[in-house]
C-alpha positions as CSV (number, residue, x, y, z in Angstrom):
1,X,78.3,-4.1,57.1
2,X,77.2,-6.3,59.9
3,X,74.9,-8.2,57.1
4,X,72.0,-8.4,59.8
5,X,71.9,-5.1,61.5
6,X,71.3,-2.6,58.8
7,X,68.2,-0.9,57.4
8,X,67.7,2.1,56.4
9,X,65.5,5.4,56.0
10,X,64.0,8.1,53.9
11,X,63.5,11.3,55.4
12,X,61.9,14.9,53.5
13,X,63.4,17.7,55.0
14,X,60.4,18.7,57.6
15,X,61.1,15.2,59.3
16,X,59.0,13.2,57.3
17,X,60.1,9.9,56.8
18,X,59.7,6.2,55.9
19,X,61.6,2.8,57.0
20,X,63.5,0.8,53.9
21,X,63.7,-2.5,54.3
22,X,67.4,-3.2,53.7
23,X,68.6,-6.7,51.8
24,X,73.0,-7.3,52.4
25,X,74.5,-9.4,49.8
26,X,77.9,-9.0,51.1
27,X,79.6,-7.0,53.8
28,X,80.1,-4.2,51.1
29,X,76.7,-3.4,49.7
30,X,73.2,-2.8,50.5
31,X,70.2,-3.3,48.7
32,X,67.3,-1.2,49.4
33,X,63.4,-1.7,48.3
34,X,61.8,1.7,48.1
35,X,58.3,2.3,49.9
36,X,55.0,3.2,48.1
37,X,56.0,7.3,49.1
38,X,53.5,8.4,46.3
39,X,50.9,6.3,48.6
40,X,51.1,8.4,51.4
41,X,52.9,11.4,50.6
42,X,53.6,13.6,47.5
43,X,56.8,13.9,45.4
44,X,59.8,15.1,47.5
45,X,63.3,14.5,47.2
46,X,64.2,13.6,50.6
47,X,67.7,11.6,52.1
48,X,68.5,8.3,52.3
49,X,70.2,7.3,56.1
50,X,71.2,3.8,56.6
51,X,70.5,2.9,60.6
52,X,72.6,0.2,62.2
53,X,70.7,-1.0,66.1
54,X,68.6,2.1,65.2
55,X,72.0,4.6,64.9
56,X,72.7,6.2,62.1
57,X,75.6,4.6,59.6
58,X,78.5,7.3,59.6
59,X,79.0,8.7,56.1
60,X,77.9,11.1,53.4
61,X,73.8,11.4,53.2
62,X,72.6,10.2,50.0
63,X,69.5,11.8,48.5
64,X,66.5,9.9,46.6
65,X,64.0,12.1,44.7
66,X,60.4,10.0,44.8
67,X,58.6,11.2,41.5
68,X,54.6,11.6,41.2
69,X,53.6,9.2,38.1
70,X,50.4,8.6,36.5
71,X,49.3,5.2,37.0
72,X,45.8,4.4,35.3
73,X,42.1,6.0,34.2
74,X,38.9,5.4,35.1
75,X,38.0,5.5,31.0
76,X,40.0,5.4,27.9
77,X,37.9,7.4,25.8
78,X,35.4,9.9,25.7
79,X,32.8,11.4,22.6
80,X,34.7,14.6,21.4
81,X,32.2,16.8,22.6
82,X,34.0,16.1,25.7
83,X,32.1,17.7,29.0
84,X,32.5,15.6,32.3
85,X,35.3,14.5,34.2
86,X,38.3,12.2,34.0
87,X,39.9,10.4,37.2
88,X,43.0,10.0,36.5
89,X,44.9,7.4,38.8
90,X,48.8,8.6,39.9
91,X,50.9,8.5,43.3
92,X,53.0,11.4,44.5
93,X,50.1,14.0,44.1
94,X,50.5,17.3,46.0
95,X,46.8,18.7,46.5
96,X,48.0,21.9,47.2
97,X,49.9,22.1,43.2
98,X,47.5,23.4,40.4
99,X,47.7,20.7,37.4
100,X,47.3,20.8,34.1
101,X,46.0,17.8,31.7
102,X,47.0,17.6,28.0
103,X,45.8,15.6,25.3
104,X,48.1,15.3,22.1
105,X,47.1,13.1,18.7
106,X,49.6,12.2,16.7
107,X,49.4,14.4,14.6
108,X,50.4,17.1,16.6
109,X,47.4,18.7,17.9
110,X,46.7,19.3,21.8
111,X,44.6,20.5,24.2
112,X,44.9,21.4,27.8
113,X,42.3,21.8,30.6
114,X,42.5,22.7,34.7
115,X,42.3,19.3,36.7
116,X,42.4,19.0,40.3
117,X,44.3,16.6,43.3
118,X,41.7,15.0,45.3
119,X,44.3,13.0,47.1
120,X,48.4,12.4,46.9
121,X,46.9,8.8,44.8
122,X,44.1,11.2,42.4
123,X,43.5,14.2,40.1
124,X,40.0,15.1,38.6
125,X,40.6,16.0,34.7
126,X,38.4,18.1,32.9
127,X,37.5,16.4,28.9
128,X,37.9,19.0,26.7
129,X,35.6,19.7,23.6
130,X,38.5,17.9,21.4
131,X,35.7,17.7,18.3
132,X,35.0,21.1,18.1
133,X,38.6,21.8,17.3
134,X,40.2,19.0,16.0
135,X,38.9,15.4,13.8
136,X,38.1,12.7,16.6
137,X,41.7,10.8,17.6
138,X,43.3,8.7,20.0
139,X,45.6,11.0,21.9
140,X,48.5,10.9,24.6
141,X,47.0,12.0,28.0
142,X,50.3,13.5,30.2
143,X,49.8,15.8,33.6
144,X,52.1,18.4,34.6
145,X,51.7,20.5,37.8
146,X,53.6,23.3,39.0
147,X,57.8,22.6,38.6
148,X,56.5,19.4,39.1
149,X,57.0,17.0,35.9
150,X,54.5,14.0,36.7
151,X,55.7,10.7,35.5
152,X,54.3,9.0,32.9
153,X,51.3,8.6,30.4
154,X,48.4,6.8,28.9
155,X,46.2,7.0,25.8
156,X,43.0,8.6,25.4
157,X,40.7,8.2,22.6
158,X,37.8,11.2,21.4
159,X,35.4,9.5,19.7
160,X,33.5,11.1,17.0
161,X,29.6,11.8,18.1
162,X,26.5,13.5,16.5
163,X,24.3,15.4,18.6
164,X,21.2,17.2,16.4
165,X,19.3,17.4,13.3
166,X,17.7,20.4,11.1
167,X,15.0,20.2,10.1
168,X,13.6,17.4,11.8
169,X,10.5,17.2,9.4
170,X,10.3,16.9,5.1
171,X,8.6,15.2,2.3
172,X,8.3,11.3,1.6
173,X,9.5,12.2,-1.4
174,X,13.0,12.9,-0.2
175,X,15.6,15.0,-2.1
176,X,15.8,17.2,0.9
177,X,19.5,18.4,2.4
178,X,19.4,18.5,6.1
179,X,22.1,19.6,8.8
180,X,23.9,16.9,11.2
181,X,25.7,18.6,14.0
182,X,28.4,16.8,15.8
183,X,32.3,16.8,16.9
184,X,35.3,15.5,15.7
185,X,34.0,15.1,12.2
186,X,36.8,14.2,9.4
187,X,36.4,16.1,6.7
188,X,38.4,14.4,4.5
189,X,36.9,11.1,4.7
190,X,33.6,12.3,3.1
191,X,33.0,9.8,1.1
192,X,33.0,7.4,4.2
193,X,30.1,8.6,5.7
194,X,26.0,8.2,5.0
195,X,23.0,8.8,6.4
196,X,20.6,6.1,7.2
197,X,16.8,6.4,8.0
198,X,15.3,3.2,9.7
199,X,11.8,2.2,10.2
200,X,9.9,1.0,13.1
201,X,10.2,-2.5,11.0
202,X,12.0,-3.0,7.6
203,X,15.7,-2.5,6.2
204,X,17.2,1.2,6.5
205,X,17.8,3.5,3.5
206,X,20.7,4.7,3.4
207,X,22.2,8.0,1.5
208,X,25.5,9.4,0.8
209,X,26.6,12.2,2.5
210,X,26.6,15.6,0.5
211,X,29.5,16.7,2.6
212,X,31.4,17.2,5.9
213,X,31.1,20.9,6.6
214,X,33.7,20.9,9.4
215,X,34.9,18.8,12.2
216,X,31.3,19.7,13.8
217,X,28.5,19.4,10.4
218,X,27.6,17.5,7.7
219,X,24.9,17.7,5.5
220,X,22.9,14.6,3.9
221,X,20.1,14.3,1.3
222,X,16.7,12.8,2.5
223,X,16.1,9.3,0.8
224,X,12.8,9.0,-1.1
225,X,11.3,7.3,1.9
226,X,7.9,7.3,0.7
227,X,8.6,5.2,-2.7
228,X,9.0,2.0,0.4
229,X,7.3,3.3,3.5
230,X,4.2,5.1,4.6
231,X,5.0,8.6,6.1
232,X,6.2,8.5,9.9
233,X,9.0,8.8,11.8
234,X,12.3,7.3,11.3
235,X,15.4,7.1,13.3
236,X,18.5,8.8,11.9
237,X,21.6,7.7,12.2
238,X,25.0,8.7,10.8
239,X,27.4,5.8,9.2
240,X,31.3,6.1,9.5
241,X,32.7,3.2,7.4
242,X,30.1,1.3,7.8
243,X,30.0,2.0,11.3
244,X,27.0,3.9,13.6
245,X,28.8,7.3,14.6
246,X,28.2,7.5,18.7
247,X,25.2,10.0,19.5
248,X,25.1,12.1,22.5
249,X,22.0,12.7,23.7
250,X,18.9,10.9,22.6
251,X,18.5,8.9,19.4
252,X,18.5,11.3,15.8
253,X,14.8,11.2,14.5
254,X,13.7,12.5,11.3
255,X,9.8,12.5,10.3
256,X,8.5,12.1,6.6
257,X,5.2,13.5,5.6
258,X,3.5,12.2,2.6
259,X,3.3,14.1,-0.7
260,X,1.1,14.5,-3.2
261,X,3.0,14.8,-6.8
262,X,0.8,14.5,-9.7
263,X,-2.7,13.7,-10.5
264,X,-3.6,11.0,-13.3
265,X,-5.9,13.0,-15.2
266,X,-6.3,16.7,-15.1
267,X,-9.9,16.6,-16.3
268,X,-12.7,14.0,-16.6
269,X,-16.5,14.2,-17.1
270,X,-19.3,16.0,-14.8
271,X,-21.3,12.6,-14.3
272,X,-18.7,11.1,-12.6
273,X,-18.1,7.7,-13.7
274,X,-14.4,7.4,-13.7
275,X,-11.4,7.2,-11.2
276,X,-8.3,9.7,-10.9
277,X,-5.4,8.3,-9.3
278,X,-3.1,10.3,-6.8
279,X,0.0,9.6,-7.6
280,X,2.6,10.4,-4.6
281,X,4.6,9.3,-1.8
282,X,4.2,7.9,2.1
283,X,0.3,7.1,1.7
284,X,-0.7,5.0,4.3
285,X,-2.0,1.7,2.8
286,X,-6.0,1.7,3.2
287,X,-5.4,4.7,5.2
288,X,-8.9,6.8,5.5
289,X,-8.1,9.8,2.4
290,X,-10.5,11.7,0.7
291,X,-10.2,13.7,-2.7
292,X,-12.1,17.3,-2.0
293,X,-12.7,19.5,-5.7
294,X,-13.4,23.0,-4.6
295,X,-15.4,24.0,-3.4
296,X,-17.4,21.0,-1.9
297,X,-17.6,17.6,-3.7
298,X,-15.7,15.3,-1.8
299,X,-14.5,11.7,-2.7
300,X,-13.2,8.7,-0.7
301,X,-10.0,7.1,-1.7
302,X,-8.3,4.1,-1.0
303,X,-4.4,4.0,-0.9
304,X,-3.6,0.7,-2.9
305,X,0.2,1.4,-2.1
306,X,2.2,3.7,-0.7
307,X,2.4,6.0,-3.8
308,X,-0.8,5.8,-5.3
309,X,-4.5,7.1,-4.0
310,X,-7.5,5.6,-6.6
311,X,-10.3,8.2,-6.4
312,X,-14.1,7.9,-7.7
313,X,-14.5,11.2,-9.7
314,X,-18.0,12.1,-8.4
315,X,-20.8,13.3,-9.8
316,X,-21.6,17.3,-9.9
317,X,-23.1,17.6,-13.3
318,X,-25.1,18.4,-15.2
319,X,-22.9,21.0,-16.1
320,X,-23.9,24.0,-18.8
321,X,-19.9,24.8,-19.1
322,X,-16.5,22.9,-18.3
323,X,-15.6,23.9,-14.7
324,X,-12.0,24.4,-13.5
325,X,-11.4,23.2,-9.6
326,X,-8.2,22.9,-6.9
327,X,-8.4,19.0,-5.7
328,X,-6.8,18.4,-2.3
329,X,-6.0,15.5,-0.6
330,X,-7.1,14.3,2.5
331,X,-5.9,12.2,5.0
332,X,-8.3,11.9,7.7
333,X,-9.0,15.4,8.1
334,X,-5.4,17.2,7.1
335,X,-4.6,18.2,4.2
336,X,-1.6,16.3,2.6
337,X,1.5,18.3,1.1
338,X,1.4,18.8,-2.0
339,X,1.8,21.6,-5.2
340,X,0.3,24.7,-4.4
341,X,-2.6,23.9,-6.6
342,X,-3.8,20.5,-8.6
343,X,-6.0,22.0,-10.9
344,X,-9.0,19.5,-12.1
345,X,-11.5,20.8,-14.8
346,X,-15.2,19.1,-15.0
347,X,-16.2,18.6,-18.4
348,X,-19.6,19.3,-19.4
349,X,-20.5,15.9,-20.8
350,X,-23.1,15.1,-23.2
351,X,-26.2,13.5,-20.7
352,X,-28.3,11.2,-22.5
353,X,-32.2,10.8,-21.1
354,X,-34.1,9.1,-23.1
355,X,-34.2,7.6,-26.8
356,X,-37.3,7.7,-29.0
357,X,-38.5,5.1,-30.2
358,X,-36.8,2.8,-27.6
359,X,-36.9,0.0,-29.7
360,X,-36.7,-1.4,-33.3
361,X,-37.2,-4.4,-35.5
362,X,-34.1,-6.5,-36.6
363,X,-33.1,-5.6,-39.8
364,X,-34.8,-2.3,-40.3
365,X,-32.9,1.1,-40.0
366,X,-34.8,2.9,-37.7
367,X,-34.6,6.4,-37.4
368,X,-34.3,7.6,-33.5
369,X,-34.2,11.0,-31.7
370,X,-31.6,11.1,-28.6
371,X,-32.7,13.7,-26.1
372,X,-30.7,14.8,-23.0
373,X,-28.3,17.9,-22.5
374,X,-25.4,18.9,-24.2
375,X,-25.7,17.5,-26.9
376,X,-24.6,19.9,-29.1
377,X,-26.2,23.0,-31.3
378,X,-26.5,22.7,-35.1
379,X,-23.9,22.1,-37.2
380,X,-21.5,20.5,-33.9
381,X,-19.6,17.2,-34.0
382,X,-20.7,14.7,-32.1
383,X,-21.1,11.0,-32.6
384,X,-23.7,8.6,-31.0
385,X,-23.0,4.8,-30.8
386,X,-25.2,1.9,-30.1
387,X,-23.0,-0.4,-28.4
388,X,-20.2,-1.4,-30.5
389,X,-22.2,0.4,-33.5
390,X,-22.2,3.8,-34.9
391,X,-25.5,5.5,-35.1
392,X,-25.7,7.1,-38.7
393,X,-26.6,10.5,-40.1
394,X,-26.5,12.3,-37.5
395,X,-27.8,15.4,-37.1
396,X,-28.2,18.0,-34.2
397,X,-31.5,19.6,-34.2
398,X,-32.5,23.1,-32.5
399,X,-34.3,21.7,-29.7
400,X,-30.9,20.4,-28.4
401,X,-31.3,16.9,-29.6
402,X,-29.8,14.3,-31.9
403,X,-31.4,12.4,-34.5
404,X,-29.9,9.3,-36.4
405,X,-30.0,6.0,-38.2
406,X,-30.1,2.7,-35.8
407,X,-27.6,0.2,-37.7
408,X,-29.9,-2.7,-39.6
409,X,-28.9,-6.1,-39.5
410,X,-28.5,-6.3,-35.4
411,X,-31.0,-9.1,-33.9
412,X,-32.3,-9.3,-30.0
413,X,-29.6,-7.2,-28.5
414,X,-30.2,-4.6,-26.4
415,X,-27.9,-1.8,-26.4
416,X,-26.9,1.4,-24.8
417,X,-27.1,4.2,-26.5
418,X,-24.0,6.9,-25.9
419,X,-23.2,10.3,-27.3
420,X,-19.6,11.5,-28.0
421,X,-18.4,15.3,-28.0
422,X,-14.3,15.9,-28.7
423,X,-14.0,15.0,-25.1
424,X,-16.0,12.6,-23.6
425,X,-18.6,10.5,-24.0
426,X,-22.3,10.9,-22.0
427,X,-22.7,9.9,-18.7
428,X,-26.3,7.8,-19.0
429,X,-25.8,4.4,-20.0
430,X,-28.9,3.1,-19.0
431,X,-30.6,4.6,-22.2
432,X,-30.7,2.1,-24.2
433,X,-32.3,0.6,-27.8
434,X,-33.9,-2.8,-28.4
435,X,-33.1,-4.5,-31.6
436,X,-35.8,-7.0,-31.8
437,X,-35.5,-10.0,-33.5
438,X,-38.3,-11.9,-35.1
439,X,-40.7,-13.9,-33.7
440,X,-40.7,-17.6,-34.3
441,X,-42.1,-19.7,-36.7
442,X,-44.2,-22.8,-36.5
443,X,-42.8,-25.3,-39.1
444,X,-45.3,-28.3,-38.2
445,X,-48.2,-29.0,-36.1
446,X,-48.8,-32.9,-36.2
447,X,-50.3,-35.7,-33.7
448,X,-47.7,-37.8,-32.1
449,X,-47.3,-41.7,-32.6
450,X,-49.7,-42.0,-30.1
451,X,-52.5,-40.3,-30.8
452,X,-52.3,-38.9,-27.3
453,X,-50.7,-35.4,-27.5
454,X,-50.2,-32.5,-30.7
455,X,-46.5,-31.5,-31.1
456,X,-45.7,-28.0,-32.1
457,X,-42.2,-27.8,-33.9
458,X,-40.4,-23.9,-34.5
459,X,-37.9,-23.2,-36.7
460,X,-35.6,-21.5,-33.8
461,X,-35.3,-23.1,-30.1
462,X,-37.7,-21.6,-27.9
463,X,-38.4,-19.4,-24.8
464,X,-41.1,-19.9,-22.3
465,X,-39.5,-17.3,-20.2
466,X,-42.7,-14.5,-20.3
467,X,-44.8,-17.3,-19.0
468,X,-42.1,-19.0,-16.3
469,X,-43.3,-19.8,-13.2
470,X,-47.0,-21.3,-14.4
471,X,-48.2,-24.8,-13.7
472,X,-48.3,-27.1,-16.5
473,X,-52.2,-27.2,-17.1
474,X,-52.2,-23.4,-16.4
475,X,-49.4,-23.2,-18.8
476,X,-51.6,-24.0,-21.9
477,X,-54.6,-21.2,-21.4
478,X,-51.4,-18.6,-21.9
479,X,-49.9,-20.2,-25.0
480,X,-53.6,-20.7,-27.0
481,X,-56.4,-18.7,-28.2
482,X,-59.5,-19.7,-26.6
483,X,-60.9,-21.4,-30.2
484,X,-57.4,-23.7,-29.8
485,X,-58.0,-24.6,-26.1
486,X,-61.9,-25.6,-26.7
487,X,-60.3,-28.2,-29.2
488,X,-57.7,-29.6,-26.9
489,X,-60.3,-30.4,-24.1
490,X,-60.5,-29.7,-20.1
491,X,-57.2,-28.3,-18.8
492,X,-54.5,-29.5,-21.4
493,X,-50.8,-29.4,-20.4
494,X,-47.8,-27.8,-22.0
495,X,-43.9,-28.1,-22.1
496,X,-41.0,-28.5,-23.9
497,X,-40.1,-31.8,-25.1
498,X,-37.0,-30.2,-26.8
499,X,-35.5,-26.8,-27.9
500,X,-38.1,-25.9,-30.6
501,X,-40.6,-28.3,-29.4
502,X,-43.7,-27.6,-27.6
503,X,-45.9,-30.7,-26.5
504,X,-49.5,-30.8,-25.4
505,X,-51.7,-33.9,-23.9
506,X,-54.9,-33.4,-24.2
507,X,-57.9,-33.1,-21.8
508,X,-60.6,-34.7,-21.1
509,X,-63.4,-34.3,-24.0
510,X,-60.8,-33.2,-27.0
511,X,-62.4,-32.7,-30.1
512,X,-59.2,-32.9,-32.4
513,X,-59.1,-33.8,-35.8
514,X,-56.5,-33.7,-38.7
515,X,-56.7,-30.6,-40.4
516,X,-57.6,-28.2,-37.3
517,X,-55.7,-25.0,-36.9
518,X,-53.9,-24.6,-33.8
519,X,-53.2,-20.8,-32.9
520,X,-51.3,-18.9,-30.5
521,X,-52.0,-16.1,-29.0
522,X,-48.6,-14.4,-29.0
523,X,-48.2,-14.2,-24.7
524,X,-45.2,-16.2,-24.0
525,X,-43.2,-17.8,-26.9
526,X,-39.6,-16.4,-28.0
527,X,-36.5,-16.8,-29.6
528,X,-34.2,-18.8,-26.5
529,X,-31.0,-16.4,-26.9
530,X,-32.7,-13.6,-28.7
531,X,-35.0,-11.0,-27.2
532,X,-37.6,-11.2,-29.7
533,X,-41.0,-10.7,-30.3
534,X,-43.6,-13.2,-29.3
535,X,-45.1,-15.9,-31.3
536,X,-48.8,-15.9,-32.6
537,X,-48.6,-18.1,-35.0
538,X,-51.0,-21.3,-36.5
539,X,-50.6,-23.8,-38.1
540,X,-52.7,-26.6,-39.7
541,X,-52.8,-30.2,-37.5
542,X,-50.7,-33.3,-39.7
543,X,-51.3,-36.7,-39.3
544,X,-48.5,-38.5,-36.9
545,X,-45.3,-39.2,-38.5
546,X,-45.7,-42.7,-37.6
547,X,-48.4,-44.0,-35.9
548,X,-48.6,-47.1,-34.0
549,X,-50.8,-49.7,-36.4
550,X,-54.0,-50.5,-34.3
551,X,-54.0,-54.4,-33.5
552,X,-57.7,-55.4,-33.1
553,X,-58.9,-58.3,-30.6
554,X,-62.4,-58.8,-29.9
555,X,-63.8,-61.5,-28.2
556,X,-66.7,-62.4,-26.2
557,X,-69.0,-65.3,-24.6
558,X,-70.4,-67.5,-27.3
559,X,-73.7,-68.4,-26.1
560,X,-75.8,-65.5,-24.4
561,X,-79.8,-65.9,-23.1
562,X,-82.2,-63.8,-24.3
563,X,-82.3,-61.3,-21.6
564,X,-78.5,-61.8,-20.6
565,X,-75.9,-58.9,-21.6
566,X,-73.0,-59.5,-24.1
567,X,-69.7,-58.6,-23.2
568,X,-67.1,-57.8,-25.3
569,X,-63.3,-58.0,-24.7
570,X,-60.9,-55.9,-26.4
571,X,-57.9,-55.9,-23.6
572,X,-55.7,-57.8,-26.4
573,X,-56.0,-55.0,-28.7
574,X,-53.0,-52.7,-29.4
575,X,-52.4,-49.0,-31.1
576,X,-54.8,-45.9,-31.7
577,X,-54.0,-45.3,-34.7
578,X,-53.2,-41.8,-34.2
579,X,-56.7,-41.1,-33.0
């Protein structure tokens, strides 16, 4: 071969042809470079001329056969629901040749769909719905078209997706098995998968899955959502190893309502009084619920957490008989989910009105009579306390009351006075009884030191509370009798020196002597802690317990005329005496 005059062509039968650059190592052989056919035109085997000065080289024609091949993908994966189309990249299409796509896994399993040349260089592939079939797996994508055998492959990966939920909508309480609806699902890798419920804000609970139905459904269990979250929507998603399995479509929700489980009490008095607490799931901290006993007493609630609901009982009585009611929770105005019915019974409690006589002196048993309603016929148990104290012998009469024995021994207390069937105890605590205590004692009426002022010593610390708020010279005309205050001279004031003493200066023109009787009128004085009754007491005046010794000094002018005055001066002097 001349080693610079050679190239060479390929040429399909119908004339078609390309120029091959041609490369001469030696006069003997030619190397040729093949052109990008696929490029242009499709797969053909076509003939191989070598052209010397643009004449064809004498000898045999050699053929070349140009193959189509894939060469690439616009994606590498797809969710197994498959849907949409796949460009798949090649050279040496013939648009006018039907093709066919398949998809095998390793394990064997295939699918084929229809796909279409746009172009010698492109084919449009139709995904297949691998998931519905088959578990989600990286398969081998290969085209074929025709007697055709395209070149080539490349790997294709279905994903696993989940596309819908049933039901959408369940209890806070949880427990519940719902339906997850997907492709390509492996069921056997169960125990792989879970179900987690998220929160606007807060950690996810998760729960096992029950089990993988198919390669298209699994079923998981609700978690008991409410026991951590108020009742709301939360977005669903299912866990592969850890892993969030790809959703089609948008995001999984699932909604929890909250659920009513259980009241506290079943039963509680007609007065009201007490609390019964809701116990549940999903409330909505200090969410606006309401407790409604049928048919129309209604309470308000406040949700301290999200599964409890604290309830005042209200007040329906009095009753005649116990009366058996459905409670319902509100929240706002719906009704929250619950047991088909929460029965509550009202117990006609024993109401208390009034106690006769209201009050007694301390240390005497005094026999009361405790009015009200249902208290109990004849012959029926019932107890009646006084505070902390039992009320004894008692006795139901037939007018519907109570009579009994006040405890002796109790001193300045007052007490409420409560009656107790089997069941509950009354509803009026204001009733109550006065244990009065005695009144105190004066132990010593005596001048002081000074002479000036009497002091009036008890034998308990005193109370001027009756008499609180007068003015001290005012304070004196509600302590005395009106024989006392003529002694003690114009307006005399009065207070407490100490606990149990009570000291009064004299006015102006006292006439008070040793041995006068001081008396009270009984208005104002009482024991300090006690309520007790009031102190008119007397009491005989003492002499001082130590008077200041009088100091006499007397002097005057020595010589005087006979129509001058005398003075005296007694400014040295010291002491009264006690007078």
């Amino acid at each position: 071969f001349d080693m610079w005059a050679v190239d060479a062509t390929v040429q399909r039968p119908d004339g078609v042809q390309m120029s091959v650059p041609g490369l001469i190592p030696d006069t003997q052989t030619i190397t040729c470079v093949t052109p990008g056919w696929g490029a242009t035109y499709p797969a053909a085997v076509t003939v191989l001329r070598l052209l010397q000065l643009d004449a064809a080289v004498s000898g045999p024609l050699v053929g070349f056969h140009f193959e189509a091949v894939i060469t690439g993908l616009n994606a590498t994966g797809s969710r197994s629901a498959g849907g949409g189309i796949l460009l798949v990249l090649a050279s040496g299409l013939d648009d006018a040749t039907p093709y066919t796509c398949a998809f095998t896994s390793a394990a064997g399993h295939s699918m084929s769909t229809l796909a279409v040349a746009t172009s010698v260089t492109a084919v449009h592939c139709s995904i297949p719905a691998w998931g519905a079939t088959f578990v989600a797996a990286r398969t081998v994508l290969s085209l074929a078209g025709g007697a055709e055998v395209v070149a080539g492959s490349m790997d294709f990966e279905f994903v696993e997706t989940v596309g819908a939920v049933a039901p959408t909508l369940g209890r806070a309480v949880g427990g519940r098995v719902i339906a997850v609806t997907g492709y390509g699902l492996n069921t056997s890798d169960a125990a792989r998968y879970g179900c987690s419920f998220a929160p606007g804000v807060g950690a996810a609970l998760v729960t096992a899955v029950v089990r993988v139905v198919n390669v298209t459904a699994l079923e998981c269990e609700t978690p008991p959502w409410g026991a951590t979250y108020a009742a709301g929507t939360s977005t669903l998603s299912v866990l592969h190893g850890g892993n969030a399995v790809s959703v089609s479509g948008s995001p999984l929700t699932f909604e929890f309502y909250a659920h009513v489980v259980s009241l506290g009490v079943s039963s509680g008095p007609d007065y009201g009084g007490t609390s019964v607490t809701v116990s549940g799931q999903g409330f909505e901290i200090g969410g606006n619920y309401s407790l409604r006993f049928t048919p129309t007493a209604v309470s308000s609630c406040t949700a301290n957490s999200v599964t409890a609901a604290v309830c005042p009982l209200p007040n329906i009585g009095p009753l005649k008989a116990d009366l058996l009611v459905s409670v319902v929770l509100l929240h706002r105005t719906d009704a929250v989910v619950g047991p088909a019915t929460l029965p509550f019974t009202f117990i006609a409690a024993p109401l208390v009105t009034a106690v006769t006589p209201a009050q007694g002196p301390q240390g005497t048993a005094t026999t009361v009579t405790v009015s009200g309603s249902n208290l109990g016929a004849p012959g029926s148990q019932h107890n009646v306390t006084v505070g902390p104290h039992a009320c004894g012998n008692v006795t139901a009469t037939a007018l519907g009351a109570l009579v009994c024995t006040m405890p002796a021994g109790l001193s300045g207390q007052l007490l409420p006075v409560i009656v107790t069937s089997a069941t509950h105890a009354s509803a009026q605590r204001s009733v109550v009884f006065t244990f009065i205590a005695p009144a105190p004692r004066l132990s010593l009426v005596r001048f002081s030191n000074t002479g000036h002022d009497l002091l009036l010593t008890f034998d308990t610390p005193i109370s001027l509370q009756p008499c609180n708020g007068a003015a001290p010279e005012k304070l004196c005309q509600e302590l005395f009798t009106l024989d006392t205050l003529r002694l003690l001279g114009v307006q005399p004031q009065c207070w407490l020196s100490s606990p149990a003493v009570l000291d009064v200066f004299f006015g102006g023109q006292a006439r008070v002597s040793v041995g006068d009787n001081v008396a009270l009128q009984g208005g104002c004085i009482q024991q300090t802690s006690l309520i007790s009754y009031k102190s008119a007491d007397t009491g005989k005046i003492a002499l001082p317990a130590a008077p200041i010794r009088p100091v006499l000094s007397v002097s005057s002018t020595q010589v005087v005329g006979p129509c001058s005055a005398m003075q005296l001066d007694v400014r040295g002097s010291l002491g009264s005496g006690g007078q």
